[in-house]
VEXDRENPA-242575 format. One record per residue (C-alpha): residue number from 1; chain; y, z, x. Coordinates in steps of 0.25 Angstrom, whole numbers. Layout:
BEGIN
nr; kette; py; pz; px
NUM; A; Y; Z; X
...
# end
This chain:
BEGIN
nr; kette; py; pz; px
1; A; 289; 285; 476
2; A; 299; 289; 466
3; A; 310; 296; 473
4; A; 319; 307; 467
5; A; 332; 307; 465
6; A; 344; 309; 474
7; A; 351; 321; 475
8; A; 364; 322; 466
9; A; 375; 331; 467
10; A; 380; 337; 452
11; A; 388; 348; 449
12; A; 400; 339; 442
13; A; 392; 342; 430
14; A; 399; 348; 416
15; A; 399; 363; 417
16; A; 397; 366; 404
17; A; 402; 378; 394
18; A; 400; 389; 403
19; A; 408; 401; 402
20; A; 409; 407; 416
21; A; 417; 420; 423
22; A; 413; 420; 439
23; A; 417; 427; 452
24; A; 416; 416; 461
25; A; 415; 428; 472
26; A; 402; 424; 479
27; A; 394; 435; 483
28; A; 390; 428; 496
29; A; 377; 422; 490
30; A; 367; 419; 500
31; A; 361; 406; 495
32; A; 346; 401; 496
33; A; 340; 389; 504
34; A; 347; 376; 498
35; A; 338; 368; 488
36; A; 331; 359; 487
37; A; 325; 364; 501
38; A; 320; 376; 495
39; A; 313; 367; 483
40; A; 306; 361; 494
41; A; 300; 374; 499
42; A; 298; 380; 487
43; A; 289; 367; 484
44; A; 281; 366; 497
45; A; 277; 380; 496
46; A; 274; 379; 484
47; A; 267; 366; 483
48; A; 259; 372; 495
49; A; 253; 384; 487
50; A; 248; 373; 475
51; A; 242; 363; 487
52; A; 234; 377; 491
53; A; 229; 382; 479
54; A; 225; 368; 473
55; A; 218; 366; 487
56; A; 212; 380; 484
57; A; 207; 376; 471
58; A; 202; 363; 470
59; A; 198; 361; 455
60; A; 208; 368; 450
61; A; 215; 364; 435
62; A; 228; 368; 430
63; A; 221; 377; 424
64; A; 216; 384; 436
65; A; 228; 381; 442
66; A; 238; 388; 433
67; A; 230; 400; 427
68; A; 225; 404; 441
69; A; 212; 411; 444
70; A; 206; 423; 436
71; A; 213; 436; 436
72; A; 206; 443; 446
73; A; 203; 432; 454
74; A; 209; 430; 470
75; A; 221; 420; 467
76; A; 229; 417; 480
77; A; 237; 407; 469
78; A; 246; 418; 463
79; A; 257; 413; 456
80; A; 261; 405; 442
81; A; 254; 393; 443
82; A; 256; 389; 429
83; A; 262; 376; 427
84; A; 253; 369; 440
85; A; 257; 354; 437
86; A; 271; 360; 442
87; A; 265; 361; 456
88; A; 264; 345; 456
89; A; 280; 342; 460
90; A; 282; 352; 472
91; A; 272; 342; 480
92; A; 277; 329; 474
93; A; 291; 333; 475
94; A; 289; 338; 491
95; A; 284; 324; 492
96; A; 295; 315; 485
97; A; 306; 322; 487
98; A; 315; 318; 499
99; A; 323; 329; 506
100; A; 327; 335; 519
101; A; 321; 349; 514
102; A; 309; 342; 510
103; A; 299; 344; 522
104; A; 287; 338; 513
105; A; 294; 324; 508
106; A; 283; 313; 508
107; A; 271; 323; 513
108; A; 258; 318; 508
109; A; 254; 333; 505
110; A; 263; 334; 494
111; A; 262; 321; 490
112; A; 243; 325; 490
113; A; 247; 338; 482
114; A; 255; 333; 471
115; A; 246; 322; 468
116; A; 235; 331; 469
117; A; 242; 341; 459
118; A; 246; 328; 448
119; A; 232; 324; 448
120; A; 227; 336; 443
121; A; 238; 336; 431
122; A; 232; 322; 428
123; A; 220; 327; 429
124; A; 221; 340; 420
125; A; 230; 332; 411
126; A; 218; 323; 409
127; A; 208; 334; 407
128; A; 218; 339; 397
129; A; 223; 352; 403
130; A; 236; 348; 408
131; A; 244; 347; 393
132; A; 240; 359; 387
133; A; 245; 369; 397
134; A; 257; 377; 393
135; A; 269; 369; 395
136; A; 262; 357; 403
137; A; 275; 347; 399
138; A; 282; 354; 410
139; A; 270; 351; 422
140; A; 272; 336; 417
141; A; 285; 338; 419
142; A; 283; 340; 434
143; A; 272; 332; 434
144; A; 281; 320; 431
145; A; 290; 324; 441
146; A; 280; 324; 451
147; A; 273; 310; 448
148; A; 290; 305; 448
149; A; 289; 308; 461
150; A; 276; 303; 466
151; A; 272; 292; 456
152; A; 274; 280; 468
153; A; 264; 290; 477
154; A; 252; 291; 466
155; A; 245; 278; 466
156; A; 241; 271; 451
157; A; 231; 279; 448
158; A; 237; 291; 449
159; A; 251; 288; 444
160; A; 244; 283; 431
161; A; 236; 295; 431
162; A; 251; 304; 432
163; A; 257; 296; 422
164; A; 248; 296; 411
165; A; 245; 311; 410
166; A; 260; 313; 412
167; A; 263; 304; 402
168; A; 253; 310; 392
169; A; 258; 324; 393
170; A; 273; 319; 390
171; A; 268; 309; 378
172; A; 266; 323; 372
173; A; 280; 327; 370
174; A; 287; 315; 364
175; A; 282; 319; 349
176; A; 286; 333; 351
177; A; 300; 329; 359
178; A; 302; 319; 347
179; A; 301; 326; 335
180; A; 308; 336; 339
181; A; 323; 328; 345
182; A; 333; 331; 332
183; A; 327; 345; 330
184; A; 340; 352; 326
185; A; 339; 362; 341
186; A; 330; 360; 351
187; A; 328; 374; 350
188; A; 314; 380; 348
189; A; 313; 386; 332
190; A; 317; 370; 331
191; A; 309; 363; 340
192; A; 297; 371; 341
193; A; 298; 373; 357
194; A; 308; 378; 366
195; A; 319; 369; 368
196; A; 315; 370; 384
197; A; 301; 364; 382
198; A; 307; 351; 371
199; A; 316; 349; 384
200; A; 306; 348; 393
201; A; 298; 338; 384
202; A; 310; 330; 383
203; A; 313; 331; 399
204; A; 299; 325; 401
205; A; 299; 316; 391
206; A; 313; 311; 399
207; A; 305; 311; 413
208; A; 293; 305; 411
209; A; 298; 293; 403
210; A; 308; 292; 416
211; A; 295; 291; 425
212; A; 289; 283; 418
213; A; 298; 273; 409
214; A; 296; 278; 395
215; A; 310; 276; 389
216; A; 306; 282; 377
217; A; 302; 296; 383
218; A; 315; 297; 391
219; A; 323; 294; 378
220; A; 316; 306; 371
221; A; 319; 315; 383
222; A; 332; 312; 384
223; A; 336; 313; 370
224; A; 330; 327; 371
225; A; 336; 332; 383
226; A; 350; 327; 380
227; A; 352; 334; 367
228; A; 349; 347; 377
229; A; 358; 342; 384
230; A; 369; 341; 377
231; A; 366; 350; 362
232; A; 357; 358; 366
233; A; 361; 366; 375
234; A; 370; 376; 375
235; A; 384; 377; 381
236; A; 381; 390; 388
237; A; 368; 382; 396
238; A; 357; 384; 388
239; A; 346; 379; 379
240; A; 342; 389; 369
241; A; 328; 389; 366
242; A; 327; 397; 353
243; A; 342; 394; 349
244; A; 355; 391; 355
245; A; 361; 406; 355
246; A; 356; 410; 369
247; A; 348; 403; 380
248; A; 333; 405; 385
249; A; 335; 405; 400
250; A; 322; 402; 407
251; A; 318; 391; 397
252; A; 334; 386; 398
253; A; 329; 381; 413
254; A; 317; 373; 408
255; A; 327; 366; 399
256; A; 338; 365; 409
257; A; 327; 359; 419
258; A; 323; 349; 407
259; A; 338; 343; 405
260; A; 339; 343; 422
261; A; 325; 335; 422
262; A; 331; 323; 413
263; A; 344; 324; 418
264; A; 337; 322; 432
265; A; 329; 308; 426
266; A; 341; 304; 416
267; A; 354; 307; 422
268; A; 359; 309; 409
269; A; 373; 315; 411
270; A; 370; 323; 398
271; A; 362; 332; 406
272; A; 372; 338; 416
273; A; 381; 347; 407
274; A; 370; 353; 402
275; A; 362; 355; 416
276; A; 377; 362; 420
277; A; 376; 371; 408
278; A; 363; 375; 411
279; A; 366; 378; 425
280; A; 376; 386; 423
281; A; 367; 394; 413
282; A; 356; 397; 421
283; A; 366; 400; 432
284; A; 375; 410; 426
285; A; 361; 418; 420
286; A; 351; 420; 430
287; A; 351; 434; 436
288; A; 353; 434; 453
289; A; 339; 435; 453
290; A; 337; 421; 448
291; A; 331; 426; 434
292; A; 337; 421; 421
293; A; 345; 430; 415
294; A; 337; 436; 404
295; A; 345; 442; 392
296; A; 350; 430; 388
297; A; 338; 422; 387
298; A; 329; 423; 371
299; A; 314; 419; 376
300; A; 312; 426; 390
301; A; 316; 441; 396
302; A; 312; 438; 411
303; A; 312; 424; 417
304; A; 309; 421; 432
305; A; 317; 412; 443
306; A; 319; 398; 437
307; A; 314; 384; 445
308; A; 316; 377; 434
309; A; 329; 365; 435
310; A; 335; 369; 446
311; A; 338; 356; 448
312; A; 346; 355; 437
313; A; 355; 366; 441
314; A; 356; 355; 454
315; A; 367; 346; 448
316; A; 376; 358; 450
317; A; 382; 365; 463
318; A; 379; 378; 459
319; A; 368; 374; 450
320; A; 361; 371; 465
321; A; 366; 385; 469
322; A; 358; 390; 456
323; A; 346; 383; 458
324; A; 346; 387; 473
325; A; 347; 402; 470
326; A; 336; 400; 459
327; A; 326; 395; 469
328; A; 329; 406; 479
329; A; 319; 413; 470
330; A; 306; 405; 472
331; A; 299; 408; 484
332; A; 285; 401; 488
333; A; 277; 411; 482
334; A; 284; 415; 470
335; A; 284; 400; 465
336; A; 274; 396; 453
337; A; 271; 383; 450
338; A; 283; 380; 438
339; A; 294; 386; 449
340; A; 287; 376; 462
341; A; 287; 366; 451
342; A; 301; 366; 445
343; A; 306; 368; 459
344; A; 300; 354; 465
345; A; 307; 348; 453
346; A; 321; 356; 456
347; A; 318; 350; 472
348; A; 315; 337; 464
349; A; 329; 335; 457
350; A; 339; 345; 465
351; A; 352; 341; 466
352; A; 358; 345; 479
353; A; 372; 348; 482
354; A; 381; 360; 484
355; A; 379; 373; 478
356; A; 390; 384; 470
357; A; 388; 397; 469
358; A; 381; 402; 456
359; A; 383; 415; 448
360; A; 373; 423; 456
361; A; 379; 420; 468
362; A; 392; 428; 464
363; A; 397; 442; 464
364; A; 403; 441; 450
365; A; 400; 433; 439
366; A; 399; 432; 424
367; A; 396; 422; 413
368; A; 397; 422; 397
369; A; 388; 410; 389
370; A; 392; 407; 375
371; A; 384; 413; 369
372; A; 385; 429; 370
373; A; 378; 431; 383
374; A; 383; 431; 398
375; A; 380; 438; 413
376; A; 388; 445; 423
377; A; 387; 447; 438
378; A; 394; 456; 447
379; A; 388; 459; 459
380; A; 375; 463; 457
381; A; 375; 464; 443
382; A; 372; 454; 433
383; A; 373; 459; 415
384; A; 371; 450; 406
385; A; 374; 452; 392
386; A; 367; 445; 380
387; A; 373; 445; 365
388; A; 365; 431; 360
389; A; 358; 434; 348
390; A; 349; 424; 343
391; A; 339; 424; 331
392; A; 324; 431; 331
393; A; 314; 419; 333
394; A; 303; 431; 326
395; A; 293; 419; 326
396; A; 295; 417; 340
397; A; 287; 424; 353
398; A; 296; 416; 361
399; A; 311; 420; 359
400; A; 315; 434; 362
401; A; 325; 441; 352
402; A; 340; 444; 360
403; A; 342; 456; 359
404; A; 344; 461; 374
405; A; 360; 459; 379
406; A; 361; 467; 392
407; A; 355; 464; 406
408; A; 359; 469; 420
409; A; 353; 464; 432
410; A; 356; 468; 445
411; A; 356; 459; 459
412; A; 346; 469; 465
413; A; 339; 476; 454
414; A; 336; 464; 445
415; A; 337; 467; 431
416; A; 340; 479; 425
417; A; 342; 477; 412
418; A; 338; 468; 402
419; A; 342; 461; 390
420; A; 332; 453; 390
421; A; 326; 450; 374
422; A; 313; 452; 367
423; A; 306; 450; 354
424; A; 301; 461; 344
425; A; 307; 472; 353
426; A; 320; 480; 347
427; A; 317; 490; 358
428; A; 322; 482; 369
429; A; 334; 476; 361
430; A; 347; 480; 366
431; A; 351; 487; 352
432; A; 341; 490; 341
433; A; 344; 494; 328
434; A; 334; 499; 317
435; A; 340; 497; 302
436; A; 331; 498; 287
437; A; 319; 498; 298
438; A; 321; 487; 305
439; A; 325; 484; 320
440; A; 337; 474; 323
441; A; 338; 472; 338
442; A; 346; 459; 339
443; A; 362; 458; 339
444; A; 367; 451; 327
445; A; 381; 447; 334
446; A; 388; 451; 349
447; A; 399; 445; 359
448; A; 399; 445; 374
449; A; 412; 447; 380
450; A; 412; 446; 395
451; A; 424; 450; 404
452; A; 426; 452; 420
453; A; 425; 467; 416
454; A; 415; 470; 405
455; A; 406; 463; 396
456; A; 404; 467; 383
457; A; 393; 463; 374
458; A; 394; 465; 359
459; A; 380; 466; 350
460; A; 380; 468; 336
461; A; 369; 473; 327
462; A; 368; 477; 313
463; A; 372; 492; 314
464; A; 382; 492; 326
465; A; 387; 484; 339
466; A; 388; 486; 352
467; A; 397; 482; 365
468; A; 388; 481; 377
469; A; 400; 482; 388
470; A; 396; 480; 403
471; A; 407; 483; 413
472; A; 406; 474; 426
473; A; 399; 484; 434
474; A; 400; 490; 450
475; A; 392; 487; 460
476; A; 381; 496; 456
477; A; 384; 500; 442
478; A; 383; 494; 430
479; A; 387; 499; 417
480; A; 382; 495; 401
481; A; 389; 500; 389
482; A; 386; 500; 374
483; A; 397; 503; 364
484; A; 390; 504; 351
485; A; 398; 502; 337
486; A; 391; 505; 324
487; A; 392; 498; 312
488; A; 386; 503; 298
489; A; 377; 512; 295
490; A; 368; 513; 310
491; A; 353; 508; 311
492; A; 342; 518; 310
493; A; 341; 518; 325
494; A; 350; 510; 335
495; A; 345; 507; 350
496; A; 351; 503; 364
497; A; 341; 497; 374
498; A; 342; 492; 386
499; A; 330; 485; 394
500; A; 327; 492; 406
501; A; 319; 482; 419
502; A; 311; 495; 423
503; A; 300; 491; 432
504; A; 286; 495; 432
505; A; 282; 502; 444
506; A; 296; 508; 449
507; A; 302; 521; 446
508; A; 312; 524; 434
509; A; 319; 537; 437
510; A; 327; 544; 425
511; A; 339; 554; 424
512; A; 328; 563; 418
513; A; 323; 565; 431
514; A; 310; 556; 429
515; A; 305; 546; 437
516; A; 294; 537; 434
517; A; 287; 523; 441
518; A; 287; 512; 427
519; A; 274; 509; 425
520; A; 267; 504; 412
521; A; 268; 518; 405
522; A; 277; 520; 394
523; A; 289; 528; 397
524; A; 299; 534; 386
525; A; 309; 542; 393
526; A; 320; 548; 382
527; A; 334; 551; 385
528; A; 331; 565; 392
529; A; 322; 559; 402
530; A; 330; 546; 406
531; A; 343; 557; 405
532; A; 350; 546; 406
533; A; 347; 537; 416
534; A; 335; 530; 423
535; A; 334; 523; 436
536; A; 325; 512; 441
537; A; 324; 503; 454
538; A; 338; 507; 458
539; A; 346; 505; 445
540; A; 350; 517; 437
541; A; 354; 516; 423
542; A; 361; 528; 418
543; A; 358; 528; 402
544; A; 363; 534; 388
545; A; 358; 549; 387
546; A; 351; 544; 376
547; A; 341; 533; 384
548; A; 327; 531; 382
549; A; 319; 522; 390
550; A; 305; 517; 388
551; A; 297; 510; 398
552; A; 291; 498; 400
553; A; 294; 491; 387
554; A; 287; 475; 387
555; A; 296; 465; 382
556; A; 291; 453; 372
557; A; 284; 442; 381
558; A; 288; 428; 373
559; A; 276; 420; 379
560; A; 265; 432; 373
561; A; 272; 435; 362
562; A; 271; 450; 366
563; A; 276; 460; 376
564; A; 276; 459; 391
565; A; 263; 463; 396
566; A; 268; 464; 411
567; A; 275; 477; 415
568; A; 285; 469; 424
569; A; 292; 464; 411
570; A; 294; 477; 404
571; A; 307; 485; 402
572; A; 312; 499; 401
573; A; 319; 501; 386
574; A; 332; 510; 389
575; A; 336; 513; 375
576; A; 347; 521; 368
577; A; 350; 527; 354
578; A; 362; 521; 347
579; A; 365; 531; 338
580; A; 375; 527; 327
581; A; 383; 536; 314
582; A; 389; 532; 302
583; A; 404; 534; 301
584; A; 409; 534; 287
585; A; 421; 523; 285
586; A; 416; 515; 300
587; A; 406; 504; 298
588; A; 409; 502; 312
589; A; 410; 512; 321
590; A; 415; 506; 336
591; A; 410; 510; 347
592; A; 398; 522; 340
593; A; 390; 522; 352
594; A; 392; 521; 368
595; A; 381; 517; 376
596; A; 381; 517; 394
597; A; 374; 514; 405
598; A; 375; 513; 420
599; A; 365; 505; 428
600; A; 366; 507; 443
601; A; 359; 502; 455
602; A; 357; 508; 469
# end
């Protein structure tokens, strides 16, 4: 049998060009279960629910398997199931991998299960289902991983087997990798993918000539993976997707998890610096509720709790402590088949050692990227401020315009208010302004300047600019200001908006005096009744006498390529007039326009 690897201890590692500003006051964190213990029960749980369903249904197909049964149907199964092949390294690595919290080490059930589960790949692959499912390079990537582990326990014909069916969905990707090495940015308006799936083809490419000795796959990989390394990623820990002004956060793990994987195989000392950078990326911008934050990221407004790479965070003390609180997320029952699968290859490759605090573990702190973006934590408020601007991809569905550049979140409300982006709607753009027409909705310059007792954001359009300034708040108030200056002759119509995370089936209350449950019904309510404020689940926001809010308003959905359809996505649209004059001899005229508001919580 193949045995993994030993664990290693990192954490001496470059830190990169991070620019950080932290409180090391602790606010007396309460850390999770160590890992990779909880790996391990995350697995066998898991791995148990697959063991029972496949018992339950004996013919099934992948195709059964990841679609479920017809809507209406009794399905005991609930959960995402997409992605089945992933289900094969929980078992295999129960089995392989050798540790005191590993109750399951060398059991014959987990060694029957994943063998039962890598026979039916083979045999879906030969029947031709297996490659032409929707990112099917990712299962082969944990199918790998799996038959790494196991190959010694497989017998010939079964090895064989394995091998050849892997080997013909990596053959696949070489063309495509090769052509596409000295293209100028691996970027997606040059490479014709996103940067996150050409990493992934190149990670597998590196692996599977690893396993089994083809020399010439692993230089591909490598050549791939180490101009990510070290050009394309960006000092501020990223890897931009569309371009290299601001990151895509979600997909940034995928990639993360690719450079991890081949430092794993390789070694290559190339890789740690940028694993650090990355790291301390994800670390400083994910919410205390584990969720990436959102306004900073151009292809997705909500993303859930990630699984993937956490043993890349690994190398790192506090990167463990990061990876740690991640998993703290997943329970048995919330676990689909990509997280059960990412977390047997977190178990897989851990790195064990001592752990550091992370910023979500304290009182106070704060962080600026490079780029004009960074976040702010004190006590139980988190803002985040977002001046990237970045070009339109019109021919696009998958990029979302900027043009959001405030959220607030709260420790126990969640988030309140969001920045996050969308495409073809000005009416959830921060500013709007209509000139010869036509609606501009982007910012064409701004500044972030960050300081231990305000932050101001600076936005400039075509007609005016505007200072967004955020005061570090108290303990249950919050405040946003907007200093608007004019410049020129003023738009035809100037707009504030802020998004609202209103939720369907609870009760909004206004200063008016009305009080109504959310629902799917359209609600306008103009200035005399929100009379200046609304509350909602707790939080107050107290709002300029001239506010008009309409509910629910569906975002732009990248993967339809129309709005969101589920009402748990939509927002309420706080918006306010920006009302602007001509002064004769004043092209610019400083500070035109003020704009509040007070967000509290019970």
């Amino acid at each position: 049998m193949i045995q993994t690897k030993e664990c290693r201890a990192g954490g001496s590692a470059v830190r990169g060009l991070v620019t950080m500003a932290v409180s090391w006051a602790l606010a007396a964190p309460l850390w999770g279960q160590s890992l990779p213990g909880r790996y391990f029960e995350l697995m066998e749980a898991g791995s148990q629910r697959v063991e029972e369903r496949l018992n339950a249904e004996p013919g099934a197909t992948l195709k059964s398997l990841e679609e479920g049964k017809p809507a209406g149907a009794f399905n005991p199964w609930k959960g995402d199931w997409r992605h089945f092949p992933y289900a094969i390294l929980p078992p295999a690595v129960l089995y392989a991998k050798k540790h005191p919290s590993n109750p399951r080490y060398h059991d014959p059930k987990m060694l029957a299960l994943a063998i039962r589960i890598g026979d039916l790949l083979a045999s879906e692959h030969e029947k031709g289902a297996y490659e032409p499912r929707l990112d099917s390079d990712w299962d082969t990537g944990l199918w790998l991983e799996a038959y790494r582990l196991l190959e010694s326990e497989l017998g010939e014909p079964r090895r064989s087997r394995w091998q050849k069916a892997i080997e013909e969905n990596v053959r696949l990707l070489i063309e495509d990798t090769r052509e596409r090495l000295d293209f100028p940015w691996y970027h997606s308006p040059f490479i014709g993918t996103s940067p996150n799936h050409y990493a992934w083809w190149a990670a597998l490419l590196y692996t599977s000539g690893n396993v089994f000795n083809r020399q010439e796959w692993m230089d591909l990989g490598a050549r791939v993976l180490r101009r990510y390394a070290e050009i394309e990623q960006m000092p501020d820990g990223y890897w931009g997707e569309h371009n290299r002004s601001g990151p895509t956060t979600g997909y940034n793990h995928l990639t993360f998890t690719a450079l991890a994987l081949y430092q794993e195989y390789s070694q290559d000392p190339s890789v740690l610096p940028a694993l650090r950078r990355a790291t301390d990326f994800h670390m400083n911008y994910t919410y205390p509720d584990g969720n990436p934050v959102e306004v900073i990221n151009d292809r997705n407004r909500h993303w859930s709790v990630n699984a993937w790479g956490h043993f890349g965070f690994s190398h790192f003390p506090d990167g463990r402590r990061f990876a740690e609180f991640l998993t703290s997320f997943f329970t048995p029952e919330s676990l689909g088949m990509s997280a059960l699968g990412r977390l047997a290859q977190d178990a897989l490759h851990y790195h064990e050692g001592p752990l550091e605090p992370i910023p979500q573990d304290r009182e106070r702190f704060a962080h600026q990227m490079q780029i004009p973006a960074g976040i702010r934590k004190t006590g139980s408020w988190v803002t985040c401020l977002s001046g990237i601007l970045s070009t339109q991809a019109v021919n696009s569905q998958f990029y979302l315009d900027r043009q959001g550049n405030l959220s607030i979140f709260h420790k126990k409300k969640g988030l309140i208010i969001t920045g996050a982006g969308s495409k073809r709607q000005p009416e959830l753009a921060t500013f709007s302004e209509k000139m010869l027409g036509q609606i501009f909705h982007l910012p064409i310059s701004s500044r972030l300047q960050m300081a231990e007792r305000q932050d101001r954001l600076s936005l400039a359009y075509n007609t005016f600019f505007a200072d967004l300034y955020v005061p570090v708040p108290d303990e249950n108030a919050l405040d946003v200001r907007f200093v608007i200056s004019g410049k020129g002759r003023p738009a035809e119509e100037t707009r504030l908006t802020l998004q609202l995370c209103l939720k369907s089936g609870e009760w909004l209350e206004t200063g008016g005096g009305k009080r109504m449950q959310l629902g799917w019904e359209r609600l306008e309510l103009g200035p005399q009744e929100l009379a200046g404020s609304i509350r909602h689940q707790g939080w107050s926001l107290t709002t300029d006498p001239e506010a008009s809010l309409v509910w629910p308003v569906f975002p732009h959905n990248p993967y339809s390529n129309g709005p969101e359809t589920n009402i748990k996505h939509a927002v309420g649209a706080l918006s306010v007039p920006v009302v602007l004059e001509v002064k004769p001899g004043k092209y610019v005229r400083p500070a035109e326009r003020s704009i509040a508001f007070r967000l509290t919580v019970e």
